[in-house]
LUMKOL-361857 format. One record per residue (C-alpha): residue in three letters; x, y, z. Coordinates in steps of 0.1 Angstrom, whole numbers, plus 5000, padded with zeros to 4 digits. Layout:
N
AlaXYZ/...
// end
This chain:
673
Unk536876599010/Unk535076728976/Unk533176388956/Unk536176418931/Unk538676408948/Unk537276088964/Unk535975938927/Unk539675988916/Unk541675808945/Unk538675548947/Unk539875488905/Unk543675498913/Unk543075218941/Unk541274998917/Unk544175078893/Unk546574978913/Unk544774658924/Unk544374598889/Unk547974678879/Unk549174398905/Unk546674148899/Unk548573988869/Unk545474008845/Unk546173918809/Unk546374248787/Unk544174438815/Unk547174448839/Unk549474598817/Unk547274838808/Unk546474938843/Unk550274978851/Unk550675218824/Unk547875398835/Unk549275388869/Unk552775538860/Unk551275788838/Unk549075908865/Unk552275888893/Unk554076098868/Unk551276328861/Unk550976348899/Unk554576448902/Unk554276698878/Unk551376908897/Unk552776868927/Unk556577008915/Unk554677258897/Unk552777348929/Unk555777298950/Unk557277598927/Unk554477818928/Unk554177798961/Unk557777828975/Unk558378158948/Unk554678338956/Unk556178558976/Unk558178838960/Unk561178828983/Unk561478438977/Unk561678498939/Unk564478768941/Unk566278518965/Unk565678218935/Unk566978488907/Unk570278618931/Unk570678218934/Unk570278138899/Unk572778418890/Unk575178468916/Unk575778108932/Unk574977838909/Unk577277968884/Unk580277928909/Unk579877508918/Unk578677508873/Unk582477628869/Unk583977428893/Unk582177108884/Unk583977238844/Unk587077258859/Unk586676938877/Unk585476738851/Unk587876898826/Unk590476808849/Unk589976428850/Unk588476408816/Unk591776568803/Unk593776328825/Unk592176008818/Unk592676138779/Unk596376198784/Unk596475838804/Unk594575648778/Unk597175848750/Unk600075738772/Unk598875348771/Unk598675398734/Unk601675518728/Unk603075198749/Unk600974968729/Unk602575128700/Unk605875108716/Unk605574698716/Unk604174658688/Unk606974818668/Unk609374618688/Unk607174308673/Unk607374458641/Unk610774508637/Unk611574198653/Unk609773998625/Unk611074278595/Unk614774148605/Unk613973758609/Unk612473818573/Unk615273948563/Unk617873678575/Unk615573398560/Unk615673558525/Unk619273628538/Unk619873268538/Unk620973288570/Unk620672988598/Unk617072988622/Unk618173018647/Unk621073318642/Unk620073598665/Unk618173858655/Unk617274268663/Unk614574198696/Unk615873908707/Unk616674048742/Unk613174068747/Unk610173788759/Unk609273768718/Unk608473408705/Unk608673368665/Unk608573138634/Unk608973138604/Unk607173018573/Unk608072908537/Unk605172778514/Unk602372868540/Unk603972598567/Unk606272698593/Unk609572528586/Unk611272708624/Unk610772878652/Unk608272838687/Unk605872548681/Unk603672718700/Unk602972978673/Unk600272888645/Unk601872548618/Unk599772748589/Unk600473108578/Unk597473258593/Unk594973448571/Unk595173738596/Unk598873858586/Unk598674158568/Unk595374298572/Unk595174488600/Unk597874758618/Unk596674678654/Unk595874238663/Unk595174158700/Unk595473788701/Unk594573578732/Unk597673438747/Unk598573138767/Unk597673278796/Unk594373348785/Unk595273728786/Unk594973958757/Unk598673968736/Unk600074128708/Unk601573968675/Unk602974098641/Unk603373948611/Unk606074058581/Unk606273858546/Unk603273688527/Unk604173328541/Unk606473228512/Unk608873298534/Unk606673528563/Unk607573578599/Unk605173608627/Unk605773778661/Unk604373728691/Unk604973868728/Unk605073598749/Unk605573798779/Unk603673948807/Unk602074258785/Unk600574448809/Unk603974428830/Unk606074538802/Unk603374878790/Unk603174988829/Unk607175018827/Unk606975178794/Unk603775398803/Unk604675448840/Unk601475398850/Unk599575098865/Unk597674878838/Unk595874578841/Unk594274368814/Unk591074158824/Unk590973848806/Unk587573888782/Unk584673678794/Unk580573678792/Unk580873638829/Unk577873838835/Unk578473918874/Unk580074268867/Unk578574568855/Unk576974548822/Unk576174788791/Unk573874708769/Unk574274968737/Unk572374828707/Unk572574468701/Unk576474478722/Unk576274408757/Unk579374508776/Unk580374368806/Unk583274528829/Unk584874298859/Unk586474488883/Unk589774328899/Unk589574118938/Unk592573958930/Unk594574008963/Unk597973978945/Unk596974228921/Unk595974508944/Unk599774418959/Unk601274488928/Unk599774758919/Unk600574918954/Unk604274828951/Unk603974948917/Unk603475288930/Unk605375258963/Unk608475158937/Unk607675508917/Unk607175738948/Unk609675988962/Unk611475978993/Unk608676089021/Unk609976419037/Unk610376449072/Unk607976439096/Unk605876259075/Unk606275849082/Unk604075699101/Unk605775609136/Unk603075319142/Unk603275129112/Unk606675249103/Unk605975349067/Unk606075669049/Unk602475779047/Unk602275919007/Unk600976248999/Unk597976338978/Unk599776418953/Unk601276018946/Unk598375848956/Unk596675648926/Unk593775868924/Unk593075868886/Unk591275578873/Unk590775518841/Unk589275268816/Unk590375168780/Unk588274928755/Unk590374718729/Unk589474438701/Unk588574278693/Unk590373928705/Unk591173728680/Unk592373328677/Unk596273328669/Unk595573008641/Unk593073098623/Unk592273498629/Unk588773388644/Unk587073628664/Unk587073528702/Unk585573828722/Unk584174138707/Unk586874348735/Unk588474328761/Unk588474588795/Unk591974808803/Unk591974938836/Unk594475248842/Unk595775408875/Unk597975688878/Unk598775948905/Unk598776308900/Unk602576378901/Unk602976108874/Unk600276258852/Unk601676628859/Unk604976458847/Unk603776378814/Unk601676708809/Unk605076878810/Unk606876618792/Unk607476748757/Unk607576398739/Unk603776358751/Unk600976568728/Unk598576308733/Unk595876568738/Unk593876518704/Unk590576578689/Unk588476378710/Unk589576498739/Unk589076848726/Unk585776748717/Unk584276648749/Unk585576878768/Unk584077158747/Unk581276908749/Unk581076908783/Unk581777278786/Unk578577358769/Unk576377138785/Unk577077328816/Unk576877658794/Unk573577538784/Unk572477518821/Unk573977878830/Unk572677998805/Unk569277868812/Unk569477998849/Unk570578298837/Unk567278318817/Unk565478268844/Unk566578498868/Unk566378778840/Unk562678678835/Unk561978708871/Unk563979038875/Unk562279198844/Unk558679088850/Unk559079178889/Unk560279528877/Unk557579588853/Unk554879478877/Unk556179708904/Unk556679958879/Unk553179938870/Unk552079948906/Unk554380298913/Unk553080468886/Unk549380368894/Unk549880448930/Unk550980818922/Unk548180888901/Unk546380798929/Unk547881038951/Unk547481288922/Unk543581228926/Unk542880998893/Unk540980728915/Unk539980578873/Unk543280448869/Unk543080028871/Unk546279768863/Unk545879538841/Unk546179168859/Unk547778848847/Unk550178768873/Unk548878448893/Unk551378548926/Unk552178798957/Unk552379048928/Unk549179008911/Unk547678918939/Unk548579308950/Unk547679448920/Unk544479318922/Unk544179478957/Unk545279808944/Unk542779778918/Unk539879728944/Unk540779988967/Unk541380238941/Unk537680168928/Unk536280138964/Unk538380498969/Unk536780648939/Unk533180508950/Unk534280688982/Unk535081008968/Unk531781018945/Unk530180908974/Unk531681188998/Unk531081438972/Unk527481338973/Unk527281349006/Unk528581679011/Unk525981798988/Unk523381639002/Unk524781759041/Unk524482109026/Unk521282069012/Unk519881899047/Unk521382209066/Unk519782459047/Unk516482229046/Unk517382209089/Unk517582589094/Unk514782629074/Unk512382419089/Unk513282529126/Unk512582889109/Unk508982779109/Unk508682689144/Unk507482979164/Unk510983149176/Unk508783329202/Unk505683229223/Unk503283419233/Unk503383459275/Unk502683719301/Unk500383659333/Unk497683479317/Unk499483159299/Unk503183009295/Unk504482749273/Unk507382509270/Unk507882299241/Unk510282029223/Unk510881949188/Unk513381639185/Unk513181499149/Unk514581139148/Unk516281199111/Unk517781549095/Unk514281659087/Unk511681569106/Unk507481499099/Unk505781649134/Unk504682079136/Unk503582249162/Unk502782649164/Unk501382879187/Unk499683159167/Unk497583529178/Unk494483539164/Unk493683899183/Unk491583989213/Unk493283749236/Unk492583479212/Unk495683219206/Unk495582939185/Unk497582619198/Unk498382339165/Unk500382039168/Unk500481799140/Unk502481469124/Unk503181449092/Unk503381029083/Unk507180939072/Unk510381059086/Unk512581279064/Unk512681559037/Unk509481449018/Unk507781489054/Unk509481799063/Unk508281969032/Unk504681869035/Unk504981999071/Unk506382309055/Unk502982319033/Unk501082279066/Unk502282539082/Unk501882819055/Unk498382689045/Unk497682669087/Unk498583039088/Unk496683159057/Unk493182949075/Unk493683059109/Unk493383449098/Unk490583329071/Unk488583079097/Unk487083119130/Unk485782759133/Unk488282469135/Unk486182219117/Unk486382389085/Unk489682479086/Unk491082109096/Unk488582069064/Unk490082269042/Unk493182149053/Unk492381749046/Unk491281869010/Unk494882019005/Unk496681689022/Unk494181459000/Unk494881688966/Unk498181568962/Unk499281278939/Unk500381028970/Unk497380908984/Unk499080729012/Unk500181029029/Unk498081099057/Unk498481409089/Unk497081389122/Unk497181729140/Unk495381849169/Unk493682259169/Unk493082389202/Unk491382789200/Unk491682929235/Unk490283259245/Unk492383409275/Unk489583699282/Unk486983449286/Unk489083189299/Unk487682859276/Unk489382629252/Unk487982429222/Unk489882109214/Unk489381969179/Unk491481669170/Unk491681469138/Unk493581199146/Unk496081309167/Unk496581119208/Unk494981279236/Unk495081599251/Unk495881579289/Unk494681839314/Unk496081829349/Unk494181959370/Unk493982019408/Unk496881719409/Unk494481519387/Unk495081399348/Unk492381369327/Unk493281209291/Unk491281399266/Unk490681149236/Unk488881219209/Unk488080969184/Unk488281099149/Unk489881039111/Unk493281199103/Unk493381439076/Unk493881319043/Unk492380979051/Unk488780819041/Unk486381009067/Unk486081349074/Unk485081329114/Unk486681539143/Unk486481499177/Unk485581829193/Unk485481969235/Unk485282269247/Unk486582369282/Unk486182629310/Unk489882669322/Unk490682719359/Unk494082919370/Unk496282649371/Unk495482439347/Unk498282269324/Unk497482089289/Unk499881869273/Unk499881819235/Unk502181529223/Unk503281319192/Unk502880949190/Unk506980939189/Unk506980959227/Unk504180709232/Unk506080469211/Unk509080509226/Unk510680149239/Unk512579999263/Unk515079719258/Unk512479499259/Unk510479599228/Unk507279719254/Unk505980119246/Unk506180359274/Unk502480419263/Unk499180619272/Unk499380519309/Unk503080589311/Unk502180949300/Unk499580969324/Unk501880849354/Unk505081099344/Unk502181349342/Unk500581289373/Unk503781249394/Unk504581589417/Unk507281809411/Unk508681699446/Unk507581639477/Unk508181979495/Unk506682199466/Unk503081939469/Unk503182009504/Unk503382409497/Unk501082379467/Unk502982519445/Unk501682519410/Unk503982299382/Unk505382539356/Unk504782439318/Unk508882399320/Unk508682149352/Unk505681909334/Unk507681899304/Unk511081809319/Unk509081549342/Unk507581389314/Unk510981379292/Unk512681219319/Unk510580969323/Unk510880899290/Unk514380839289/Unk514080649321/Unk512080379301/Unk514080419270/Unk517380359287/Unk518980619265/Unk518280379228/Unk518280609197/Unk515180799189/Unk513480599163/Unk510580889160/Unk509981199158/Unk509181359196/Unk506981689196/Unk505781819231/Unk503782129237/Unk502682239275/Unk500582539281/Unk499482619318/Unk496882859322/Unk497283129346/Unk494583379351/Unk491583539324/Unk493483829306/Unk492084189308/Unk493584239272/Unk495784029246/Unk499483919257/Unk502284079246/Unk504783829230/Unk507683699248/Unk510383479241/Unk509483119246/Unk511582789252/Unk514382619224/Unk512982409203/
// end
């Protein structure tokens, strides 16, 4: 865990210990604090969530098919739906209108014709249009009531004649309807005494239910503005009864095969089941004497069953579907709109963005393939997408890196080769041989070009000059100088006849050049086959080794390597015997190592050298051929070396003396190199 990731939940904790700890102003504070950071917390991690669930490229087309193919299917059912029951609990709410309406006319004309027969001068109590139904009245002359109910209001009430539509709270303490005609001088009032809510389900044929206003605040409430609302649902037993005879009394014979043998009733369909529910707010409620205001509204509650509703969608009498309900359900219909539309937008964005990313990507990769390895994307994608883009970009600059590289390479190959062929044209392709002297040799560079010479050159009158020599460095810079080495070595040897002056001359050419840190070691052996002697002059270079009689002597001689500070060569001459083989080496196969790190060394050159050939040729003294000591000592080599890579160059050159020559050798062809 990073240090702030731990300094932010160690400042949430005290927030939230502070939020709880009911501090004056500071825990207030700390609880805003608190949900801002919750919320800001739900945010990333939603936004995460998202990012992480459509990273992957298959994931996002799945979201956009969604978005556009399925969710627009459960959008238009939810329309329909909704639509549906909106439309219905419209057309109910019309439908209990229109039986509100219905008794209030009936109230209305009921006072109109008692009006009438008072002005009429006709007796109180001569019947009247609406008498056949639960209507209580009285009537007034001079503002007092002079006849009818006494339960109705002794004072014309201030209410008559200012509003189309009074709910008055009745005896019962339910919500009633009156109606006024007249101005009190005389005046009539109406009122229905009646059970209202019995008489508008009859006339609306559907159940309705008027809940007596009350602050009773043990419902569910709605506070909008300074109104608070308060809607109680019905537990009285005997009301649920009703209402389910109600409907029972309504519902069509059950066809057969449909009752229900246990219980021995008809078990309804679907379709005349009181599924719809509906709500209606009226008011407000006002005080039959005086017109005060008792309740702000009072809470309607509707049922009807599909059939019955289908009913009065046909019916032509009902057009009950007005602006309002119009209204929300174009309303409604483009909220949902809103949302397709939105999806749709979505899934457009991802499509089109997808498409131009992998369009991007196609036309990159065949430019590729065409051979532009320049070509690059431009990035801003932060998914699968960019996140391969990106990769294409690397790999096409890593290809053209490779290419330039290859090219180079190729150059460079073809330059090494001919530099290869060339510097193997300035070994000695033939050695000289016959019955006085053989050779074998090996040249192994450790790199294309390597820094070590050797040559075997006639100097005339059975005179040979033997020159092996080791450039410092590896490589073509060593290789050239070698080259250098062995034209100048070829001009001295014709010029010189001692070997001092030429290794002189040729540690003024090495120490002539501009890099003084280049340095050459080399070894110059003159032998003279007629006489049968060999002078050795070394600057710098390992021993000599002379086997002799089944004997090794190491021939060192101390001395500075050309192109370095001093100037002094070791020098011996010898009187060879028939027999007789010298080895001249380079340091790469005294170096050589083992797994260990340890050098195969000096004495390891003397041991391979002085091992026999095998045990039957020592015991039939046969001489070792130049071939045989070379072989013996290579193998040893790469006994101790366990086969690792060559980290040197390896130069070997043997020369076993035969017999004193009678005249100089004729050339032959000597071993590979």
């Amino acid at each position: 865990m990073s240090k702030r990731t731990l300094v932010v939940l160690v400042l949430l904790a005290a927030t939230a210990v502070l939020a709880f700890a009911r501090v004056p102003v500071a825990s207030p504070l700390a609880q805003t604090a608190l949900g801002t950071a919750v919320l800001v917390a739900l945010f990333w991690a939603a936004w995460r969530l998202y990012r992480r669930a459509l990273w992957k490229v298959g994931r996002r087309l799945a979201f956009s098919y969604f978005l556009i193919g399925i969710v627009p299917i459960p959008l238009a059912l939810m329309l329909l739906g909704a639509a549906s029951y909106l439309a219905a609990g419209f057309l109910l709410g019309h439908v209990y209108g229109d039986a509100v309406g219905s008794v209030r006319g009936d109230l209305d004309h009921a006072a109109a014709m008692r009006l009438r027969l008072a002005r009429a001068g006709a007796a109180a109590g001569e019947a009247a249009a609406g008498d056949g139904l639960p209507i209580a009245w009285a009537l007034y002359r001079g503002g007092w009531r002079v006849a009818g109910e006494d339960s109705l209001p002794a004072a014309w009430p201030e209410w008559a004649g200012t509003a189309d539509e009074v709910w008055f709270l009745g005896p019962a303490g339910t919500p009633t309807l009156a109606a006024a005609a007249g101005d009190g001088a005389p005046g009539v009032v109406t009122v229905w005494e009646g059970d209202l809510a019995a008489e508008l389900r009859e006339r609306a044929g559907a159940w309705v239910d008027h809940l007596p206003p009350s602050d009773d605040t043990s419902g569910v409430s709605v506070n909008v503005g300074d109104h608070r609302w308060t809607f109680q649902t019905p537990r009285d037993p005997k009301r649920a009864a009703a209402a389910e005879a109600f409907f029972a009394a309504r519902r069509p014979a059950p066809a057969p095969g449909t009752e229900d043998v246990e219980n021995g009733d008809a078990a309804p369909p679907l379709a005349d089941r009181p599924l719809h529910w509906w709500g209606q707010l009226s008011g407000p409620v006002l005080a039959l004497a005086d017109g005060g205001e008792v309740h702000p509204y009072f809470f309607s509650t509707l049922n009807a069953t599909p059939r019955g509703l289908a009913g009065r969608y046909r019916s032509p009498d009902e057009v009950g579907l007005d602006a309002a309900i119009w209204g929300a359900l174009v309303l409604f219909a483009f909220l949902l709109f809103d949302a397709y539309v939105v999806a749709a937008a979505m899934a457009a964005a991802m499509i089109f963005t997808l498409s131009r990313a992998v369009n991007r990507l196609s036309r990159a990769t065949e430019a590729v393939r065409g051979g532009d390895f320049s070509v690059r994307i431009p990035v801003k994608r932060r998914d699968q997408v960019g996140a391969l883009q990106r990769s294409f970009n690397q790999m096409a600059q890593e290809l053209e890196h490779l290419v330039a590289t290859a090219a180079e390479k190729e150059v460079l190959e073809k330059e090494l080769q001919i530099a290869r062929e060339l510097q193997r044209s300035l070994l000695p392709r033939e050695l000289p041989g016959g019955e006085a002297v053989e050779f074998s040799t090996l040249f192994a560079p450790s790199a294309a070009i390597g820094g070590d010479y050797f040559d075997v050159l006639g100097l005339g009158d059975g005179r040979l000059a033997v020159v092996i020599a080791d450039v410092s460095g590896h490589g073509l810079p060593s290789g050239l100088r070698m080259a250098m080495l062995k034209a100048a070595l070829t001009i001295l040897v014709e010029e010189e006849r001692e070997a001092e002056r030429i290794l002189g001359r040729l540690h003024e050419m090495v120490r002539s050049g501009d890099d003084r840190r280049v340095f050459v070691t080399a070894t110059l052996a003159l032998v003279d086959l007629v006489a049968g002697t060999i002078e050795i002059t070394n600057a710098g270079h390992p021993p000599t080794y002379l086997l002799r009689g089944g004997t090794v002597e190491e021939i060192a001689l101390p001395s500075s390597p050309l192109g370095g500070l001093g100037r002094d060569y070791g020098r011996r001459q010898l009187d060879l015997e028939a027999g007789d083989v010298l080895v001249w080496l380079s340091d790469g196969l005294i170096e050589a190592v083992d797994s260990a790190g340890r050098p195969f060394g000096y004495t390891g050159v003397a041991t391979a050298l002085a091992a026999p050939l095998s045990e039957a040729a020592a015991l039939a003294a046969v001489p070792a051929t130049a071939a045989a000591v070379r072989d013996r000592l290579l193998a040893a080599v790469e006994r101790h070396t366990g086969g690792l890579p060559v980290e040197d160059d390896r130069t070997l050159v043997v020369m076993r003396y035969k017999a004193a020559a009678a005249a100089p050798a004729p050339a032959v062809a000597g071993d590979d190199v």
